[in-house]
Legacy VTK file of the C-alpha trace (Angstrom):
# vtk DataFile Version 3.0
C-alpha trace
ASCII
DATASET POLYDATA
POINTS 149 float
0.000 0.000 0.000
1.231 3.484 -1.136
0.863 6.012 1.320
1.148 9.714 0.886
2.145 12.472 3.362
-1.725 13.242 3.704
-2.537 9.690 4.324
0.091 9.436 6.959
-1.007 12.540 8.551
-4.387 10.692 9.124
-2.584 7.716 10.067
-0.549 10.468 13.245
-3.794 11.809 13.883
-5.616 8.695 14.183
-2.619 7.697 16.440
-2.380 10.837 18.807
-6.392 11.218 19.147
-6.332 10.262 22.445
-3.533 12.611 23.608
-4.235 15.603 25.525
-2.958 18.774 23.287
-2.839 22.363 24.090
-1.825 25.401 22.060
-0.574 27.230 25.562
3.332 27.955 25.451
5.430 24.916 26.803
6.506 25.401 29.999
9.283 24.527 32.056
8.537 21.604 34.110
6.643 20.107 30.852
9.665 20.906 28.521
10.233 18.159 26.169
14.131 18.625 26.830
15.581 15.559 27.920
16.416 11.806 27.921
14.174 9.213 26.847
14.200 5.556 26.747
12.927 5.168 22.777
11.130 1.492 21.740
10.334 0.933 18.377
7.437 -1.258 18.113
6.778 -3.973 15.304
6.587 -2.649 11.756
3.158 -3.174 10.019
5.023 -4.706 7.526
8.985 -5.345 6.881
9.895 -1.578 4.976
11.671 -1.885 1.726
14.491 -0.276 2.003
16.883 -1.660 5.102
16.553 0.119 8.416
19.552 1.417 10.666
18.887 0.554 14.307
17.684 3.330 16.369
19.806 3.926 19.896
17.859 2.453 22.681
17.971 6.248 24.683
18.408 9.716 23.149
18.041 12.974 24.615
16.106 15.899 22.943
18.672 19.155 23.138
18.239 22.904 22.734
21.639 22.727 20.300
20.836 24.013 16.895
22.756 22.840 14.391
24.468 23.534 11.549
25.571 20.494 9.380
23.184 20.473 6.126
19.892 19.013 6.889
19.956 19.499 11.186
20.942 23.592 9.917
19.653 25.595 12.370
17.103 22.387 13.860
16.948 21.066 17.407
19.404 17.990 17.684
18.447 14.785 18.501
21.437 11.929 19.883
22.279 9.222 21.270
22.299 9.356 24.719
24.643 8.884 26.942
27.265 8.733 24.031
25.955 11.666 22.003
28.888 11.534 19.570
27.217 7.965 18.246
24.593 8.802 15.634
22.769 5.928 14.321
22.172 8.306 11.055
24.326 11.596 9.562
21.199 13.780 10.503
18.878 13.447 13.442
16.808 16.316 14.731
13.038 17.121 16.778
10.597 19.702 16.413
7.747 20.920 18.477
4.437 20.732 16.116
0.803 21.176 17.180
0.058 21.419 20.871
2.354 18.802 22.424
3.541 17.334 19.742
6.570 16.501 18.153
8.417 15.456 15.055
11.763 13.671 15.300
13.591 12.935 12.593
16.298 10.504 11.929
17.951 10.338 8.225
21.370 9.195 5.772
19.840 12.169 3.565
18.128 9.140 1.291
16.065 7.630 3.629
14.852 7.173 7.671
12.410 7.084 10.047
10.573 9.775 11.124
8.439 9.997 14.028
5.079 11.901 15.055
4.605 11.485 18.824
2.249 13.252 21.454
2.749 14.029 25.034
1.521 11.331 27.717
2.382 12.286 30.699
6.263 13.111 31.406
6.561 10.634 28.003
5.383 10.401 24.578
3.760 8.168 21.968
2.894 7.762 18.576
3.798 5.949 14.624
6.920 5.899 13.553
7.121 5.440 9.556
10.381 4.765 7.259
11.254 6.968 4.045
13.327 7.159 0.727
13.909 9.577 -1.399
11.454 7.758 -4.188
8.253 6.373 -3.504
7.817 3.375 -1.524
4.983 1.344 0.164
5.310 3.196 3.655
5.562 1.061 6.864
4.507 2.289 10.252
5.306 1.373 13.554
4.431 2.684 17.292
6.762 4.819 19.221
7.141 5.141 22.661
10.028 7.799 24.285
10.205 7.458 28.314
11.429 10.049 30.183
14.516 8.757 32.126
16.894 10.928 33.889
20.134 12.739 32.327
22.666 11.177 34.268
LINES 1 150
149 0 1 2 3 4 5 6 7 8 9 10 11 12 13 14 15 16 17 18 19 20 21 22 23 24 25 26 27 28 29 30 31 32 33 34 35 36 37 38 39 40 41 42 43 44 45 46 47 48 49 50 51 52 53 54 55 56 57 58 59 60 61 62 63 64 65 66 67 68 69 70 71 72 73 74 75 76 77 78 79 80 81 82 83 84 85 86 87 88 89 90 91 92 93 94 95 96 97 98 99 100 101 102 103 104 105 106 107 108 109 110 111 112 113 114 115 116 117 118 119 120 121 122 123 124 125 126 127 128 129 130 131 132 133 134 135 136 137 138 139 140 141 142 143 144 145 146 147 148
């Protein structure tokens, strides 16, 4: 099954219905700066194109940064070892409410992740991505807050 951006909109809206969004500023205490334990659930279907494992714990920064695609983007890493990057590029984004997009790519292909707050933690689909058009697969996504150590 082909799958446009539109259709996988529905597909994160479908997924983050029953999350509690607001459009009030973010505050402190419910920052989405931090570390997370990240699980990758089972794909709907195995993707195409071959996956690079995701780190089992990242941390969402306030570093911009400036290599090509993260340019002036919130990084995303590894966490504790934030010099190992599963992928060149890896950034998040705050998007509707409290929501985010996280995005992990070689520049031809990744994953990219919609999730929405539960709690101190987040959920939501995970779907892969090439640079030519595939038969999307999806997966759920689950970040737990941990503590920075």
């Amino acid at each position: 099954m082909r799958l446009s951006m539109p259709s996988i909109g529905f597909l994160v809206a479908a997924a983050l219905g029953g999350v509690a969004c607001s459009d009030s500023a973010t505050s402190e205490s419910s920052s989405p700066l931090g570390c997370y334990t990240l699980t990758l659930g089972r794909w709907d279907h195995p993707p195409e194109e071959g996956l690079i494992h995701l780190p089992d714990q990242i941390i969402l920064t306030d570093e911009r940064g400036t290599d090509v695609l993260e340019n002036d983007r919130l990084l995303v890493r590894a966490y504790p070892d934030i010099t190992l990057q599963a992928y060149r590029w890896s950034w998040w984004e705050p998007v509707a409410g409290d929501s985010l997009r996280i995005v992990w790519s070689t520049g031809f292909s990744g994953i990219e992740m919609m999730v929405g707050r539960a709690g101190a933690d987040y959920r939501g689909i995970a779907h892969n991505f090439v640079d030519y058009p595939i038969d999307v697969s999806t997966a759920p996504v689950t970040l737990d807050r941990i503590t920075c150590t």
